[in-house]
Phi, psi and omega in degrees: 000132187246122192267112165254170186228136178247109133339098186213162178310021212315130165279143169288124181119308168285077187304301195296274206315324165301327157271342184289290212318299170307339188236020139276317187286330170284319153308335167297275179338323180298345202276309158317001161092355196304166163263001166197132183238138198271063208267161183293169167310103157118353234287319169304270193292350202039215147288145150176022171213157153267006158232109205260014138300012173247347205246346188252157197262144160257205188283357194253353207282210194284295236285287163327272181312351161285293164332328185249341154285338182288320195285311132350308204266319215264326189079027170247153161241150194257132158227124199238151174249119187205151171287107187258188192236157183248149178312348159256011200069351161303119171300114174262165169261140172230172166224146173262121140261117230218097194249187189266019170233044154124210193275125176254321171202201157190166188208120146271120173342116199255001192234113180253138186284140191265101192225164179269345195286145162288351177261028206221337170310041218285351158263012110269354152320294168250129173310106179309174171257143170265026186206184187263170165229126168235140181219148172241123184198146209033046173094338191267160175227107190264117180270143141261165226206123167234119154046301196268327181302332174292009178273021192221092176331303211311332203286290201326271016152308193245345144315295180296343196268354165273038193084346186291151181233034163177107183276117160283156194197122192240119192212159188224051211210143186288003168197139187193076151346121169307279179021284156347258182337290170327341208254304185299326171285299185335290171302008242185337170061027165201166212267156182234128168248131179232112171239172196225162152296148162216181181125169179257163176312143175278349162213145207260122145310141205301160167054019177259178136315149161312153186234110189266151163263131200252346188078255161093350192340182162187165185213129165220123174323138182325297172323318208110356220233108171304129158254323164199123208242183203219101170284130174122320251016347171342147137297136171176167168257122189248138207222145151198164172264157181223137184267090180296278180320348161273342170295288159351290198288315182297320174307322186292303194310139170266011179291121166045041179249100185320320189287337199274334182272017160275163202210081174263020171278333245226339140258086192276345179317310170311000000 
């Protein structure tokens, strides 16, 4: 499977200029054949209110549906991060997946980062999510990840034991070490596309420095082994093929298999 991750600039705030920017970029990414291209958390809005039900899309709206023609035209599936709505109307941070014969899903962010600013503040911004998100296509069984849930061993650990054979990480955070990524496939036996935003914060604590986003993206291999990472903060697009089936075969082994050797008689919180 060949992945791309689109690095991209968000301004906070500017939503209409940020989907033109986000849907240039993919289009960059397209030029490469992948079969699924990755865009970040948040990637229309960035942080940048305290109410971000002015701010959110459902699946019918401009941001999706720019998307799912690109995707429809290109023959790839798109996983893009925007503030979705909840059936009650409450704003989730979400990811849209989008193949080229429609809507594969959508997943809300289920670990909300705990901030004193209200607009960074995601357990009162957003309605948590309540379920995993696995999705199935061309054969892959995909787990998604948005930015903070990877801070919780326990999602990557029961992504996989529900099947995924490739963890997507969709972020929004001024630092995100390849390491990370490296650490949950390793341990985890699956390959990780982690992509990051770069560009500066739209808003500052008082009387702090400016706050940069660095990116850093990466597609990293079932071992843990960077296959292409991201440099610079710059915007650009990072490509690799991923061997789903070495993964596959390694997870099967009974050599070092983290999933079948955990012992959750012994953590049931895990």
């Amino acid at each position: 499977m060949r992945i791309a991750c689109v690095q991209v600039a968000t301004v906070d705030g500017e939503i209409d200029a940020n989907r033109v920017r986000a849907l240039r970029l993919a289009e960059q990414a397209l030029a490469n054949s992948p079969d699924l291209v990755i865009l970040p958390e948040l990637v229309t809005t960035g942080y940048c209110t305290d109410d971000y039900a002015t701010v959110a899309e459902n699946v019918e709206g401009p941001t999706v549906r720019a998307f799912s023609e690109l995707a429809a035209s290109s023959g790839a599936s798109i996983a893009v991060g925007l503030v979705t709505l909840t059936a009650g109307g409450r704003p989730q941070n979400g990811s849209v997946l989008v193949s080229p014969r429609g809507l594969i899903g959508t997943y809300a962010k289920s670990h909300m980062c705990v901030n004193d600013d209200p607009r960074v503040d995601e357990s009162r911004a957003f309605a948590r999510g309540e379920a995993l998100g696995l999705f199935d296509f061309a054969g892959v069984r995909i787990g998604v990840m948005i930015c903070y849930d990877g801070q919780h061993g326990e999602l990557p650990v029961a992504l996989v034991a529900g099947g995924a054979d490739l963890l997507i990480w969709l972020n929004n955070r001024t630092s995100m070490p390849v390491w990370e990524a490296a650490a949950i496939a390793r341990f985890n036996r699956v390959p990780v596309a982690a992509v990051n935003r770069v560009g500066e914060a739209g808003w500052q604590p008082a009387g702090a420095p400016p706050r940069f986003f660095t990116g850093v993206s990466a597609i990293v291999d079932h071992e843990g082994e960077t296959l292409a990472a991201a440099h610079g903060g710059e915007e650009t697009v990072i490509v690799s093929d991923v061997d789903i089936e070495a993964g596959r075969r390694r997870r099967n082994s009974h050599v070092l298999n983290t999933l079948r050797s955990r012992r959750p008689d012994l953590y049931p919180l895990a």
